[in-house]
C-alpha positions, 0 to 999 in steps of 0.5 A: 512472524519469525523473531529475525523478521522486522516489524514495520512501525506506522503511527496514526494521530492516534491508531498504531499499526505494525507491518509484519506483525500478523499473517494477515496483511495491513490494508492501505486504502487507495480512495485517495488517489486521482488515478482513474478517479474522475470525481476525486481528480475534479474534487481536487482541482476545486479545493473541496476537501470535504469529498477527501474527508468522506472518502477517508472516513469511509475508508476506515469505516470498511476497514482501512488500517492506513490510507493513502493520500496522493494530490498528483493533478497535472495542472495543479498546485501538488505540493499545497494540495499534499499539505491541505490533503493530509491536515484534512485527513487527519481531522477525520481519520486517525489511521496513519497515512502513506504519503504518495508522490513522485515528487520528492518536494511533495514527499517532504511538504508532507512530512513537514506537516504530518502528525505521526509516523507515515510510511512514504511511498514511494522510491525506486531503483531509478537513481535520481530517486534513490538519492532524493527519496531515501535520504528523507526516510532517514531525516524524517524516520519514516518508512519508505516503499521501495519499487522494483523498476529502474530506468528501464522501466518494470521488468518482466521476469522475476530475477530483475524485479529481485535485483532492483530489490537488492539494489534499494536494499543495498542503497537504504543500508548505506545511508543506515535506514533499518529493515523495519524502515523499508519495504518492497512493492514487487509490482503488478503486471496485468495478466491480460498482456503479461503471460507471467505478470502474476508469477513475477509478482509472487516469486518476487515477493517470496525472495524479499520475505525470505532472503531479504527479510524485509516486508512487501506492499503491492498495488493488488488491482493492476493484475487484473487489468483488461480481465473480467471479474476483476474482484474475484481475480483480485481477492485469488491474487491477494491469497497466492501474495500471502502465501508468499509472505506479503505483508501489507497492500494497497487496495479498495477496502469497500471491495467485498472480495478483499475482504472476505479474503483477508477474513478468511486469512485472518481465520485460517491463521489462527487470528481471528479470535473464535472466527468472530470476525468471518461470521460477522462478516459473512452476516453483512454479506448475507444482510445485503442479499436480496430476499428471495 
């Protein structure tokens, strides 16, 4: 990356990983997250932490660089399940995690017990989170993610996702937190029922990277939604978001075509020293095949 552009610090109990750093972008892993994940959300309300043990360390195994860890369970207790989800993560992974939540109390239940410098995820353009969330970044110096909607909702065009960006930009710099402190999630609109949810997204991303000058993570697979072979569309759709200047997302790291694009953008780019990462890849691919 440029010299003028900042570098995201994220610290693990004991893994350091650095945001803008490289080309190829930082995964977070999304396992952790109840959202359309039945046994997660049942697991959850039963208090077994040893499911969220094993899909951490599972995680990791395939390749995770962070994880993120989100407890939002209607009818359940998100703040003690937050700070028993992070301990329990921690005793197996030693990645650094991105506490999720929309409730700022959550947020901050979880940097209390936190080992590590975690990026918080997340805020938006909405005013009552501008004024509950930033401030914790800047208390606990953190990274925050900031979301391109406002109270309107997600816009559709690309110039009001940018304006949101601005505007959190603008925010995050009058309470002092440091461009390596915030990052911008452009927003994924699916492709199935927004004509230009994927443009929005890429041209979003290029503003932030090169006028703003501020990192970028996405949610990769809402693109895809309603699509078939959303793999595939989802791995297209990580390359055009590097191409841009993204520098990190929040994706599925046992997902094969994730990692095979972010093998080939590792090797393109020069980082991937001697293409020994692609070929080992390409080994496992070739390994899981069946014998004609």
């Amino acid at each position: 990356m440029a010299a003028d552009f900042p570098v995201v610090k994220l610290v693990g109990t004991k893994k350091t990983v650095l945001i803008g750093a490289r080309k190829t972008p930082v995964l977070i892993g999304e396992r952790i997250n109840p959202t359309g994940r039945k046994k997660l959300t049942e697991a959850i309300k039963a208090g077994d932490f040893d499911y969220i043990r094993n899909e951490a360390k599972a995680q990791i195994a395939a390749g995770a660089d962070c994880l993120d860890v989100n407890m939002g369970v209607p009818d359940t207790d998100e703040k003690a399940n937050m700070i028993a989800a992070i301990k329990a993560v921690q005793e197996v992974a030693d990645v650094p995690l991105v506490i999720d939540s929309s409730n700022p109390e959550v947020i901050k239940a979880g940097l209390e017990v936190v080992k590590g410098r975690p990026m918080i995820n997340s805020t938006t353009g909405e005013e009552k989170r501008l004024i509950t969330v930033l401030p914790l970044a800047k208390e606990y110096d953190v990274a925050v993610l900031g979301l391109t909607l406002d109270d309107a909702g997600i816009p559709a065009q690309a110039e009001k996702r940018i304006a949101v960006a601005n505007k959190i930009y603008e925010r995050a710099k009058k309470i002092g937190l440091q461009n390596d402190q915030l990052l911008i999630d452009p927003l994924a609109l699916a492709c199935a029922t927004n004509q230009e949810g994927g443009k929005a997204s890429l041209d979003t991303i290029g503003y932030v990277r090169n006028t703003l000058k501020l990192n970028t993570s996405i949610g990769l697979s809402n693109i895809s939604f309603g699509m078939p072979e959303r793999p595939q569309l989802n791995a297209a759709f990580l390359l055009l978001c590097v191409g841009q200047g993204l520098t990190s997302f929040i994706g599925n790291p046992m997902d094969k075509d994730i990692q095979f694009a972010l093998k080939s953008v590792s090797l393109m780019w020069g980082e991937d020293r001697f293409g020994m990462g692609y070929v080992k890849h390409c080994k496992l691919i070739m390994a899981d095949q069946p014998k004609k």
